[in-house]
C-alpha positions in Angstrom: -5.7 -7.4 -22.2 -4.8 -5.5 -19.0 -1.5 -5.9 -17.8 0.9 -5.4 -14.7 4.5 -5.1 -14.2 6.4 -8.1 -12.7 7.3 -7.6 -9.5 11.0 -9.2 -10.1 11.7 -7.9 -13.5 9.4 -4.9 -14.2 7.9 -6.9 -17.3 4.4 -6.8 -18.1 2.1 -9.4 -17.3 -1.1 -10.5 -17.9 -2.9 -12.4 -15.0 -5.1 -15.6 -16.3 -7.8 -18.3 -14.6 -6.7 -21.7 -15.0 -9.2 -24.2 -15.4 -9.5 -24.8 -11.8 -9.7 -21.0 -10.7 -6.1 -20.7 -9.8 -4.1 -17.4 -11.2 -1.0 -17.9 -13.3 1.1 -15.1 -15.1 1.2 -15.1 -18.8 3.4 -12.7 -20.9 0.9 -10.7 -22.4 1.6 -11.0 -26.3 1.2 -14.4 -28.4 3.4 -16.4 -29.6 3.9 -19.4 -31.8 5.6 -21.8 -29.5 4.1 -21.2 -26.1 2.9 -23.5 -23.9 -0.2 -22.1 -22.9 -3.8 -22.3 -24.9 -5.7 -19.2 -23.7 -9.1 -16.8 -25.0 -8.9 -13.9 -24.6 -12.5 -11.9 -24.2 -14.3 -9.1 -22.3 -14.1 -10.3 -18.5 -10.2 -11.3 -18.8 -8.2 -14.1 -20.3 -8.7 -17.7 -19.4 -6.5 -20.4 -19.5 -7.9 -23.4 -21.5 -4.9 -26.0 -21.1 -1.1 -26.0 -20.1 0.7 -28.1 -22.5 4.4 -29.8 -21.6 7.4 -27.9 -22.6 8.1 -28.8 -26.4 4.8 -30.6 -27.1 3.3 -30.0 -30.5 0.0 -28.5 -30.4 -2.8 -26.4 -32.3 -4.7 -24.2 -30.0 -8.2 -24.4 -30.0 -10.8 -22.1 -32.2 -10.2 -18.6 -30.8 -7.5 -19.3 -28.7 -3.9 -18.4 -28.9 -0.7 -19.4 -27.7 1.7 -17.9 -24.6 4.2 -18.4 -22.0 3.9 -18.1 -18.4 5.6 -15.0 -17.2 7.6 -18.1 -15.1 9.2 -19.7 -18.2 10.4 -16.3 -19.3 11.5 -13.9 -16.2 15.1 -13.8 -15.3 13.9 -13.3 -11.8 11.2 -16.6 -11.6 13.1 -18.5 -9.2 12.4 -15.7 -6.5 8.8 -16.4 -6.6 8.7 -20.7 -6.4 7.2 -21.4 -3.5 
C-alpha cells in the first residue's frame, strides 16, 4: 500500500475509493477496532463499508479493518470543510 504524508501532521496515509468513487484517508496499517472495512489489492485499496464509531463488526473475507486518517490526526479539524 502506497502512502503519503498528512499534510497537517506529517503522518502517513493511505488514500482509498469509497463505494461511490469519493477519496477518504485511512491510516495505512490495520487494526482491530477500526471503523473502516477495506481490500487491499494490486490497483489500490477500496473501501467496502464505513461502520459507526463503536459498532461491532467482522470485516468481510479478505478485508481488514482501519481508521480514517480523520479519526486519528491531531490536526483533522483543519481540514472539515
Amino acid at each position: 500500500m502506497r502512502t503519503s504524508p498528512c499534510k497537517g501532521c506529517g503522518a502517513p496515509m493511505a488514500w482509498a475509493s469509497t463505494p461511490s468513487g469519493k477519496s477518504i484517508p485511512l491510516d495505512p496499517v490495520p487494526v482491530p477496532d477500526g471503523n473502516v472495512e477495506a481490500m487491499v489489492h494490486d490497483l489500490g485499496v477500496r473501501v467496502i463499508a464505513v461502520h459507526p464509531a463503536g459498532q461491532a463488526f467482522l470485516p468481510a473475507a479478505g478485508c481488514d479493518r482501519f481508521d480514517t486518517h480523520f479519526a486519528t490526526c491531531p490536526k483533522a479539524a483543519e481540514f472539515k470543510k
